[in-house]
N, C-alpha and C positions, 0 to 999 in steps of 0.2 A: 528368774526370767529377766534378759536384758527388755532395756523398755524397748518400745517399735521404731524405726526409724521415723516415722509418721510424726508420733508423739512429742520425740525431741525436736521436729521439723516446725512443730506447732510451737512449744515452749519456747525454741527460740525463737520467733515471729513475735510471741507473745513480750517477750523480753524486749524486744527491739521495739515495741508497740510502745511500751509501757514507760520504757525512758524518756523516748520521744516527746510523748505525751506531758512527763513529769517536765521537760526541756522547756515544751512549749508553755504550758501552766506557768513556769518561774518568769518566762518571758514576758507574760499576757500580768501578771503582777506588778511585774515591774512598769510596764502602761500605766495599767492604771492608776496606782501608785501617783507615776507622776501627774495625770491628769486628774488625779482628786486633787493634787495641790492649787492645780487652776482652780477647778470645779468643785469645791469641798461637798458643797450641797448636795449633786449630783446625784438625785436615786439610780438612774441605771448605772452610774461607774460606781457604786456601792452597789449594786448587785450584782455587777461582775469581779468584783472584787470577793463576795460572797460564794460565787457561786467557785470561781476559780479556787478560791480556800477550801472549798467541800474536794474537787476536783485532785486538789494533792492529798486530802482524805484516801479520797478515793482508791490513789495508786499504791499508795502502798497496803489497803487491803486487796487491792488487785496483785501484787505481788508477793501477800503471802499468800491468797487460795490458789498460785503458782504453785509456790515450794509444797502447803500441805499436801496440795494432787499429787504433785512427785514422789511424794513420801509414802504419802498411799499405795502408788500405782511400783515404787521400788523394792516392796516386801515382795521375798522370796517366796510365798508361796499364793500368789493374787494370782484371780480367777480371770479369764478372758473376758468376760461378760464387766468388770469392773475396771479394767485396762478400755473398754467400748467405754464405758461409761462416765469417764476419767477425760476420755476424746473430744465425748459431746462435750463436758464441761466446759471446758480448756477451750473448745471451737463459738460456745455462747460467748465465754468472759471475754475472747478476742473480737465476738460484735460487738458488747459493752464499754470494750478500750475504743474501736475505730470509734464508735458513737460518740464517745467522750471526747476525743480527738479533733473529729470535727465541729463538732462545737467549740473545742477549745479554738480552733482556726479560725472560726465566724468570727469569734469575739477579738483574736487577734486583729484579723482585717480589718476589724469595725472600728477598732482603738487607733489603728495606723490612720485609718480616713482623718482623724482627727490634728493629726498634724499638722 
């Protein structure tokens, strides 16, 4: 069974979520980075520096329960009930990327003020 046009519509959303994401992360590092050399001490630019380290964690177990869903949901003989259920997942992990997303953009903003 091809997969739904729905699902690839989703993957790729998810795909474009997820790079961005890792884009902005690399970004938001490199801030801080340089403001921990002002600021060595700096507990909150060490926990954003923390937390953005978990954040590229993140993405790429976000991109592989991508591929595994795909893999799942590409066998020839998958049941419609598991291609739905394949959907919701795929449509949760895409609120888990936005979430991560915007957080990663707060902390961007926050690091630019710093200028």
């Amino acid at each position: 069974m091809p997969l739904p046009s729905e699902i690839i519509a989703l993957v790729d959303r998810l795909n474009q979520e997820i790079n961005q994401t890792e884009q902005e992360t690399a970004d938001g590092l490199n801030l801080v980075r340089r403001n921990l050399t002002f600021f060595p001490n700096n507990v909150i630019l060490t926990q954003y520096f923390a937390y953005l380290n978990a954040v590229l964690f993140s993405v790429e177990t976000y991109y592989r329960q991508v591929q595994a869903t795909i893999e799942i949901i590409s066998l020839s003989d998958v049941s419609v009930e598991v291609i739905q259920e394949a959907g919701e997942d795929l449509g949760n992990l895409l609120g888990r990327v936005l979430e991560t997303k915007i957080a990663v953009r707060q902390i961007i903003n926050r690091l630019e003020e710093l200028r």
